[in-house]
TIZASE-305603 format. One line per field, with one value per residue (C-alpha): residue in one letter; x, y, z. Coordinates in steps of 0.1 Angstrom, whole numbers, plus 2048, in hexadecimal, padded with zeros to 3 digits. Each point is the difference from the previous one (the first is absolute). Example, Ala and Ser with C-alpha at 12.3 -4.5 7.8 and 13.67 -1.06 7.14 Angstrom:
BEGIN
r [a,s]
x [87B,80E]
y [7D3,822]
z [84E,7F9]
***
This chain:
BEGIN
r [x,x,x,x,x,x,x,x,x,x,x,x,x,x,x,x,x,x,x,x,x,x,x,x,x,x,x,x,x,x,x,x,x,x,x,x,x,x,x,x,x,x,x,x,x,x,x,x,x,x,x,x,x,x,x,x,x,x,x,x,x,x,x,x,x,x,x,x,x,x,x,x,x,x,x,x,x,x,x,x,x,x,x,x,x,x,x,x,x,x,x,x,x,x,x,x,x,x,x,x,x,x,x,x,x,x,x,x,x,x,x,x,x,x,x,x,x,x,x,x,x,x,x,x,x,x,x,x,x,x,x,x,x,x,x,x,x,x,x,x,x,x,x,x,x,x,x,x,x,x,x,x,x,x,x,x,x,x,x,x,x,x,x,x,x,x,x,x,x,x,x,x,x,x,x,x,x,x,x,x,x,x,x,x,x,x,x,x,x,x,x,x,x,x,x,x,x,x,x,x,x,x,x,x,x,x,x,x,x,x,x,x,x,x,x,x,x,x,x,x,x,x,x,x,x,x,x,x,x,x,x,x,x,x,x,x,x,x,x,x,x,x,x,x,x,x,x,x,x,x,x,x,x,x,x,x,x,x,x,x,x,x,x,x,x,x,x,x,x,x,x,x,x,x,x,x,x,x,x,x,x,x,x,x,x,x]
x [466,819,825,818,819,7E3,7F4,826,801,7E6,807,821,7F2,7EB,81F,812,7E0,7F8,80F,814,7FA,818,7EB,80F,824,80E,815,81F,81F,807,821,813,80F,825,806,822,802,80C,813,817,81E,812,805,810,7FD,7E9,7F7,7EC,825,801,7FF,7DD,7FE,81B,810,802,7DD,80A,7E5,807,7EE,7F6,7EF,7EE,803,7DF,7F6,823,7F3,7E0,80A,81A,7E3,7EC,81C,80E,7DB,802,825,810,827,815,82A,811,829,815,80B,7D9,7FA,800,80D,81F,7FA,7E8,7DD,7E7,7E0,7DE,801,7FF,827,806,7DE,80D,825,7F0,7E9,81B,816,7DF,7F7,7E5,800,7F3,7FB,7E1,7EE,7FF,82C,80C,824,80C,7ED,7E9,7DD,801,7FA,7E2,808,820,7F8,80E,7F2,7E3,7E5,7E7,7F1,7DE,7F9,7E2,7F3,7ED,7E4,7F9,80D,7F3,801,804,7E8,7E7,80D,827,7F5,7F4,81E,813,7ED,803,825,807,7E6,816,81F,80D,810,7F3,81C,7EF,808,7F1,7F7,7FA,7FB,801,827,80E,826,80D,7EA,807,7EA,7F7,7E3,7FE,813,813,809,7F9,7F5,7F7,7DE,7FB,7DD,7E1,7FB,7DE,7F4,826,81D,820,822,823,80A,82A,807,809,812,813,81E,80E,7E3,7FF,7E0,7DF,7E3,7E0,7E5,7E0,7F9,7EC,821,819,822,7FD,7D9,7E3,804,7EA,80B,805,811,803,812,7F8,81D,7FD,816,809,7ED,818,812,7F4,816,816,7ED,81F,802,7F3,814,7EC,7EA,810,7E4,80A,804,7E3,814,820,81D,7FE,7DF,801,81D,7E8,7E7,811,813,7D9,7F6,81B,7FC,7D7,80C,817,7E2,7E8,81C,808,7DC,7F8,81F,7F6,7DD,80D,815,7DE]
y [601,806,7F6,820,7EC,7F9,827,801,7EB,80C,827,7F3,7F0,81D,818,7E7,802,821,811,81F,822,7F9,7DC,7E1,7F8,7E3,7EF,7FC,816,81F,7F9,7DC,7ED,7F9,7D8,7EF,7DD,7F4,7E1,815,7EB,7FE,823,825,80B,7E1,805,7DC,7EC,822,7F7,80A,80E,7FF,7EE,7E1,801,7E3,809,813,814,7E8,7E7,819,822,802,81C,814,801,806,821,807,800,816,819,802,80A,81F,809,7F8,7FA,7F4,803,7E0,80A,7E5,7F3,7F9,7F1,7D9,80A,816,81C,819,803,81A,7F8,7E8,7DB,7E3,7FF,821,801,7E2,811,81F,7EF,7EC,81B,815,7E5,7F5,7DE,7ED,7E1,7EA,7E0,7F4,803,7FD,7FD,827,81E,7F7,813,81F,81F,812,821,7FF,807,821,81F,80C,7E4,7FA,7DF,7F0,7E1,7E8,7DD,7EC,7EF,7E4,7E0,7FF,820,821,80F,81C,815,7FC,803,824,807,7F2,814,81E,800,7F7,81B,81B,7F6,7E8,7E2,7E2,7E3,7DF,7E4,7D9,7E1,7E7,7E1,7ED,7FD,81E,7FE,7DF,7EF,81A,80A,821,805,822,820,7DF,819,824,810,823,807,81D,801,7E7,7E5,7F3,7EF,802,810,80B,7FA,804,7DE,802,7DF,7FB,7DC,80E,805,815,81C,81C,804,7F1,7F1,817,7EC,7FA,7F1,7E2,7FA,807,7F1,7E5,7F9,815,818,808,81E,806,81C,81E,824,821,811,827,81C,811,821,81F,80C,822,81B,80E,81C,81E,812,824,81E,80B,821,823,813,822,80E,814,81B,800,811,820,802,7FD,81C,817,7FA,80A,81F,809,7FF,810,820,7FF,7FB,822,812,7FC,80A,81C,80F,7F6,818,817,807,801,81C,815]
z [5A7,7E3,809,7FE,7EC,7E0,804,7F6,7E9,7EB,805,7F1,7E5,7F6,7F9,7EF,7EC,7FC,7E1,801,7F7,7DB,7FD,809,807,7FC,81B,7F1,807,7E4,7FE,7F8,819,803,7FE,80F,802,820,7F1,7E6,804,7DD,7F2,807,822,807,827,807,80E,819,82A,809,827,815,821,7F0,7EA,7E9,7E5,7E2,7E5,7E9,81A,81A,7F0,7F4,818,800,7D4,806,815,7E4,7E3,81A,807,7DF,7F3,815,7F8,81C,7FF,81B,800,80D,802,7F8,826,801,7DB,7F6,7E2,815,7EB,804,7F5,7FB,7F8,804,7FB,81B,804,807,816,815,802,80E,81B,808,809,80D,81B,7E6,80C,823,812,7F6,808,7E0,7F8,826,7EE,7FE,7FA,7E0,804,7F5,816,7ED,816,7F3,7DA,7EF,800,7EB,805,81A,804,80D,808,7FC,7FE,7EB,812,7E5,7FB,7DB,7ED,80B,81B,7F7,81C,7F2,7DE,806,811,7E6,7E1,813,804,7DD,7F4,816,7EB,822,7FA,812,80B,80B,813,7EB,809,7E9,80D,826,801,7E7,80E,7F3,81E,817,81F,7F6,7F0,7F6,7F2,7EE,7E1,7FE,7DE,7F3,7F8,7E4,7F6,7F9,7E5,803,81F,808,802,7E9,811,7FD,80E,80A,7F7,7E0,7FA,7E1,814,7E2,801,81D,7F9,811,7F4,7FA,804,81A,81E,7F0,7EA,817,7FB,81E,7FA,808,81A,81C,817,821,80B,7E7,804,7F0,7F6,803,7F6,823,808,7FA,81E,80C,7F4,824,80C,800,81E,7FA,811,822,7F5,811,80C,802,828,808,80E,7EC,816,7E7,7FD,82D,7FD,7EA,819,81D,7F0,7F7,820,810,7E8,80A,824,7F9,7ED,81E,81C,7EC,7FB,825,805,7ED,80F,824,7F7,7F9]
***
């Protein structure tokens, strides 16, 4: 008996294989990636020194901020701008824009930020229902320790082939936090299209403190070492909000008996009625 997850598996293989009707496409995004560097600490409007979360979160920018850039690269790509007013900028003045500052500001001031296991000091995870407006997200997991699974590697084609963005949390070795317990999600890149057996990335660690931009490069060269993934989101625009239906004004039938039409009616019948009693009058007088 075939297992239900391989008839899966290989229908999903298939499509990925299958060419489409213009030939094939290649997975790789049609448009270029924006690239921030989480760690821009030495130059104008440098965001890496900002407070990342709030209620105490001691992290900032530059040390865990990988995810906060990777979602800046992503919304930025689809031309999404945020305004931060100054009471709710690091910088106390304020900011319009796309960039991992002014993203943090706004979740900051949006409730962007929770509790988690992994920073029980203040609220440090982010709240991924808590984005802006414009994107919809799904999420999905890499079941492979070494490479990237068939099954998420159709996934992942697919997305990119649509135009979608795909913003991964790496691994890349047994203890990727400085000896930290956690083993996975440790840094969080952008994927934007295939190189080889691997992938192309946007990698939001950049060392060059001076440089707000990232590192495009792959997973197999990855800034920290080779990455493996494990969890990975697609980044989609939002469906289009139905347009509000307007109320249309109730229809006015017209009455079947109108009141003058009813008054003709009746003055009609009253001069038959008259006719007949007359001519009934006039033959009894025979």
């Amino acid at each position: 008996m075939i297992h239900r997850a391989a008839v899966a598996s290989v229908l999903l293989l298939a499509l990925a294989a299958a060419p489409s009707a213009t030939g094939a496409q290649p997975a790789e995004l049609p448009r270029v990636m924006a690239s921030f560097n989480q760690a821009y600490t030495d130059g104008p409007g440098a965001w890496g020194s900002a407070p990342l979360g709030t209620d105490g979160c001691p992290d900032r920018i530059a040390t865990t901020g990988c995810l906060v850039s990777s979602l800046a690269c992503a919304l930025a790509y689809y031309g999404i701008s945020v305004e931060v007013p100054a009471v709710a900028s690091w910088t106390g003045r304020p900011q319009t824009g796309m960039n991992p500052g002014i993203l943090n500001d706004w979740l900051r001031s949006h409730n962007g930020y929770g509790r988690c296991s992994e920073d029980p000091v203040g609220n440090c995870c982010l709240e991924w229902e808590s984005l802006p407006e414009g994107v919809e997200l799904t999420f999905h997991t890499n079941r492979s320790d070494v490479g990237v699974s068939p099954v998420a590697s159709v996934v992942i084609d697919h997305a990119l082939r649509e135009g979608h963005p795909v913003i991964a949390g790496v691994h890349w070795s047994f203890s990727c936090r400085g000896g930290a317990t956690q083993g996975e999600d440790c840094h969080w890149v952008v994927v934007t299209g295939r190189a080889g057996t691997s992938y192309a990335i946007v990698d939001p660690y950049n060392d060059n403190a001076s440089s707000s931009s990232g590192v495009r490069t792959t997973l197999a060269a990855g800034v920290k070492g080779s990455y493996v993934i494990d969890r990975f989101v697609v980044v989609s625009p939002a469906a289009p909000k139905p347009a509000p239906v307007e109320a249309r004004p109730a229809e006015t039938r017209p009455d079947a008996s109108p009141p003058g039409a009813a008054a003709s009616l009746l003055v009609l019948l009253a001069a038959i009625a008259i006719v007949v009693v007359a001519i009934f009058a006039m033959e009894a007088d025979r």
